[in-house]
C-alpha positions as CSV (number, residue, x, y, z in Angstrom):
1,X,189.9,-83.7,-66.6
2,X,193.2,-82.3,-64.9
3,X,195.0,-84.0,-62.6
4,X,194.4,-81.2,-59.9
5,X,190.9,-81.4,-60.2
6,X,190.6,-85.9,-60.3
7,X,192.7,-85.1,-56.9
8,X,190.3,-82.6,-55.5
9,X,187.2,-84.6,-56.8
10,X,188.7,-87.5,-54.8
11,X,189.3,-85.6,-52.5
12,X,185.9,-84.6,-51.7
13,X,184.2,-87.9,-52.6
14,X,186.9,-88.9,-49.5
15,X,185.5,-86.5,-46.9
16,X,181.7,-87.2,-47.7
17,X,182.5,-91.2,-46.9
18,X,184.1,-89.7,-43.8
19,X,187.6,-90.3,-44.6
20,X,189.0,-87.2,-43.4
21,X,192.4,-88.1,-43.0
22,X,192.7,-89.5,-46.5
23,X,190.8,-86.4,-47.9
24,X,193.3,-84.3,-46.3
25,X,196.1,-85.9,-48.2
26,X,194.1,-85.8,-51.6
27,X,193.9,-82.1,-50.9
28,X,197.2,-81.5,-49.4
29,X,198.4,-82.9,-53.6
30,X,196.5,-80.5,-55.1
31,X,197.7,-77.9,-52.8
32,X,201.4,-79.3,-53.8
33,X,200.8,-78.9,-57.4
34,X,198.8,-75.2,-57.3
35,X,199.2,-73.6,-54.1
36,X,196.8,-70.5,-55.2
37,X,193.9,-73.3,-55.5
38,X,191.4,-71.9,-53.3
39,X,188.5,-74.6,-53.6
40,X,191.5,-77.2,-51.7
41,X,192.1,-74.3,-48.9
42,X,188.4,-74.3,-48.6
43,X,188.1,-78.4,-48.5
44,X,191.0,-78.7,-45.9
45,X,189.4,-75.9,-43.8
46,X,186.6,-78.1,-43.5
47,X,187.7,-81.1,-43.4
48,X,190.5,-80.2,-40.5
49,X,187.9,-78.8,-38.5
50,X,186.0,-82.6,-38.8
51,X,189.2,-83.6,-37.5
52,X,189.5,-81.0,-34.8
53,X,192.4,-80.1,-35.8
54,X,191.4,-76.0,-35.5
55,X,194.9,-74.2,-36.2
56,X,195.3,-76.2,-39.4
57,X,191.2,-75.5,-40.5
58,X,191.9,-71.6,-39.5
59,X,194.9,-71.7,-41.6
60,X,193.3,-72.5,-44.6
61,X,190.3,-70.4,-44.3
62,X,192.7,-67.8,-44.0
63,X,195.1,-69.0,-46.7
64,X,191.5,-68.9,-49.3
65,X,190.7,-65.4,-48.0
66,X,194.1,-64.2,-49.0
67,X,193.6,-65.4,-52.4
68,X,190.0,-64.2,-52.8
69,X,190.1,-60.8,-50.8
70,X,186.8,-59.4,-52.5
71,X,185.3,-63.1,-52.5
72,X,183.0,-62.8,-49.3
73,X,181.5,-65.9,-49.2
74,X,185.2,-66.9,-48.0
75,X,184.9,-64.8,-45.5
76,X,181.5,-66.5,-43.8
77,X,183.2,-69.2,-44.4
78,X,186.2,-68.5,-42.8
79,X,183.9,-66.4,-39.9
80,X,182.0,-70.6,-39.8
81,X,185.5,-72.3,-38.8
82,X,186.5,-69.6,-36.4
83,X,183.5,-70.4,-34.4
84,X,183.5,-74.2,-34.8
85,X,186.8,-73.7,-33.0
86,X,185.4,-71.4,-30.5
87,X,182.7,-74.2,-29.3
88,X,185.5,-76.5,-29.3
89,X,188.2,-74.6,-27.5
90,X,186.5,-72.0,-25.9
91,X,189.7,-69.6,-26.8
92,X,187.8,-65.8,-27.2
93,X,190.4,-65.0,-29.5
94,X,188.3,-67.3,-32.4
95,X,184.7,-65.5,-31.3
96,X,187.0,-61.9,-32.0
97,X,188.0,-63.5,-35.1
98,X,184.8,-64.9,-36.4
99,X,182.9,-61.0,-36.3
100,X,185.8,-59.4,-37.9
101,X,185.3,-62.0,-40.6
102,X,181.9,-62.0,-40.5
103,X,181.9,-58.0,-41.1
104,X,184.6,-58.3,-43.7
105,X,181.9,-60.4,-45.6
106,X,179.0,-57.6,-44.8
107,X,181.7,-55.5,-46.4
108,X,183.2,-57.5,-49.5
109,X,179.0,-57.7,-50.1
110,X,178.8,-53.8,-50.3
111,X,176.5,-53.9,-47.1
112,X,177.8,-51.8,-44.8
């Protein structure tokens, strides 16, 4: 096994005990090493928005999306953290957000 993914893998077994902030960090090394690594983007986007922190978890929803343009399940994915930080901040701009993503999935799909 690579060292990129015995970090990620830690990384994940860290955020399902609930250990965000050391997850972060396990997936902030990978992310050092390979910046392209879209699985890490994905983790952090999930794991920052356990943490609330919305800007960072939008970031990296975005960040995956970049790397995986025809890839729509990143986009329901990223269209999923754009509302988490709508019920949390109540900020439009995320609900705006989350439908374009969410049609840029339809899209990716071939549905529209």
């Amino acid at each position: 096994m690579s060292e990129t993914s015995a970090l990620y893998n830690e990384g994940e077994k860290l955020r399902d005990e609930g250990k965000y902030a050391e997850a972060v960090e396990k997936f902030q090394a990978v992310l050092a090493q390979k910046p392209d690594h879209v699985l890490s983007h994905m983790a952090l986007a999930a794991t920052y928005s356990n943490l609330g922190q919305f800007a960072e978890a939008c970031q990296h929803a975005e960040s995956a999306c970049q790397l995986e343009p025809n890839e729509s399940f990143n986009f329901v994915a990223l269209s999923v953290t754009y509302q988490k930080a709508f019920e949390a901040t109540r900020d439009p701009m995320y609900i705006e957000k989350a439908e374009q993503a969410k049609h840029h999935a339809s899209m990716t799909q071939g549905g529209m």
